[in-house]
C-alpha positions in Angstrom: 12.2 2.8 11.4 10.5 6.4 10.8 6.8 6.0 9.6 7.1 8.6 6.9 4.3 9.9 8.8 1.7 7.1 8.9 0.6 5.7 12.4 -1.5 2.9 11.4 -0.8 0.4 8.3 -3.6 -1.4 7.0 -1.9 -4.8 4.9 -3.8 -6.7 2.3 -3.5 -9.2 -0.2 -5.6 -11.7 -2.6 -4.4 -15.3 -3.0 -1.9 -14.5 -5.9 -0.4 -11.7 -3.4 -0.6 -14.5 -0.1 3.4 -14.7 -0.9 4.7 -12.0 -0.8 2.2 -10.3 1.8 3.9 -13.0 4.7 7.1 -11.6 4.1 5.5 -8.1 4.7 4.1 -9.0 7.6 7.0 -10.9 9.0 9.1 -7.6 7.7 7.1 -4.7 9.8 5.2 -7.1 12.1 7.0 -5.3 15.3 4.7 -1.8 14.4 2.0 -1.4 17.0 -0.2 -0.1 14.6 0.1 -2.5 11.6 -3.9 -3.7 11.0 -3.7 -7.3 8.9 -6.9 -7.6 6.7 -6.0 -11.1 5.1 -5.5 -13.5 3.4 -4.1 -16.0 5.6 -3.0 -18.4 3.3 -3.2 -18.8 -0.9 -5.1 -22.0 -0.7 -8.6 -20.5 -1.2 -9.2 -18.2 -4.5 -10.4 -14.6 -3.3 -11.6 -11.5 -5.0 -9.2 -8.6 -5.1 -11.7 -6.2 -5.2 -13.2 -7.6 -1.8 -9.8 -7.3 -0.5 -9.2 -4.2 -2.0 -12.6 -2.9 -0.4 -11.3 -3.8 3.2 -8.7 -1.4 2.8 -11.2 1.4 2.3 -13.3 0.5 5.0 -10.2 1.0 7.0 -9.8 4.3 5.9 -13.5 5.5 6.2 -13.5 4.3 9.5 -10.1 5.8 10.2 -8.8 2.6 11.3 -5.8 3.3 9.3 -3.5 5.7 7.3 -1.6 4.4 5.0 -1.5 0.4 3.5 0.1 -1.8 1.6 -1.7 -3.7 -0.8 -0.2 -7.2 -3.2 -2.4 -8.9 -5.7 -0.7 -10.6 -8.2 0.5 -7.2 -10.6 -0.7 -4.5 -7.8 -3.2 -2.8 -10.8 -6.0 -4.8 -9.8 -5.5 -3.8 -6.1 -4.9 0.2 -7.0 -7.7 0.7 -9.3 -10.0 -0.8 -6.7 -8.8 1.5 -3.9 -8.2 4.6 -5.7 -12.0 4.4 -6.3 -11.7 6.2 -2.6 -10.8 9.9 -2.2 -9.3 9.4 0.7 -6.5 7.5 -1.0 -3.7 7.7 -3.4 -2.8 4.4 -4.4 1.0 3.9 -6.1 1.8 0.6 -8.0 5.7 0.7 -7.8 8.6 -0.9 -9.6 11.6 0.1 -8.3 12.8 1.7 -4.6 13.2 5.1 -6.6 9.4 4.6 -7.9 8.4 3.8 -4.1 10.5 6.8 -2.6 8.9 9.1 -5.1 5.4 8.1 -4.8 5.7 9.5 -1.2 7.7 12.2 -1.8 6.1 13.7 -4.6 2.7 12.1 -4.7 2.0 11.6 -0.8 0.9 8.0 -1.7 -1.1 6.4 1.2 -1.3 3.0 -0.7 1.4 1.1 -2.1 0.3 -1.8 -4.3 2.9 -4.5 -5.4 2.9 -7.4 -8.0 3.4 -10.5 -5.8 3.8 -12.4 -9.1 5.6 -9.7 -10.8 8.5 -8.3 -8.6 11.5 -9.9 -7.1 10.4 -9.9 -3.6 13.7 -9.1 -1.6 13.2 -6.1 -3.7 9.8 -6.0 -3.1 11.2 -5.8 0.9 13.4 -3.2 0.2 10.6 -0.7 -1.6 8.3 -1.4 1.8 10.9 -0.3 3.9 11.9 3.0 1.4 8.0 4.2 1.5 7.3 3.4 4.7 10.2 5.6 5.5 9.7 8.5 3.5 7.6 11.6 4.3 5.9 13.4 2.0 8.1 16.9 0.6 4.9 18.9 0.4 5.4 22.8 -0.9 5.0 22.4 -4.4 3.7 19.1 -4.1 1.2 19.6 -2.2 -0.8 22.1 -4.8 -0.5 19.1 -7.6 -1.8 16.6 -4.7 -4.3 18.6 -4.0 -5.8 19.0 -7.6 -6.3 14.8 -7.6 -9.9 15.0 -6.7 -10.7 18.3 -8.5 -12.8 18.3 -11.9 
């Protein structure tokens, strides 16, 4: 599977996301560099944003590259972690949305609705971003602009 250029994958969830964060796992579980920050099961209610956090700290401490976050809509999860400069954080619907998120928007976080999307489609928008690179050119003069005032 190309990597769309990411090297290490941070994966997160809360208890609403538990689901559908498994399947991830089990999914891209063969990549050397995939870095599981929890949960480990849905049994115990947990705070998105401490979950959210985790992913951060993965950046910061360059742990990671890219991530994949599931709460139970994926807005809870991206609002937390866009709080960092370091990422751009996507909450997708469809494989198009995915695919262009990267492409257009060099997303480095994809946050999914464990209680919102059909997961086999859910699958199938992991493996889309995680294979797309970024298009830069144009692109990257909008991406860059993100943190500017």
């Amino acid at each position: 599977m190309n990597n769309g250029g990411f090297h290490h994958i941070g994966l997160v969830s809360d208890h609403a996301g538990y689901e559908l964060k498994h399947k991830i796992f089990e999914l891209i579980k063969s990549r050397d560099s995939l870095h599981d920050y929890g949960v480990t099961s849905d049994s115990e209610p947990v705070d998105y944003p401490d979950q959210a956090k985790k992913i951060i700290l993965g950046f910061d401490r360059g742990d990671i590259d890219g991530a994949i976050c599931v709460c139970g809509s994926g807005l809870g999860m991206s609002m937390v972690a866009n709080r960092s400069p370091a990422i751009r954080a996507a909450v997708v619907w469809s494989k198009e949305s995915a695919v262009l998120s990267r492409q257009h928007n060099d997303a480095n976080v994809l946050c999914l609705g464990g209680r919102l999307l059909d997961h086999q489609l859910a699958l199938d928008m992991v493996l889309a971003w995680l294979s797309t690179p970024f298009l830069g050119g144009r692109h990257q003069r909008r991406v860059g602009q993100f943190n500017s005032r």
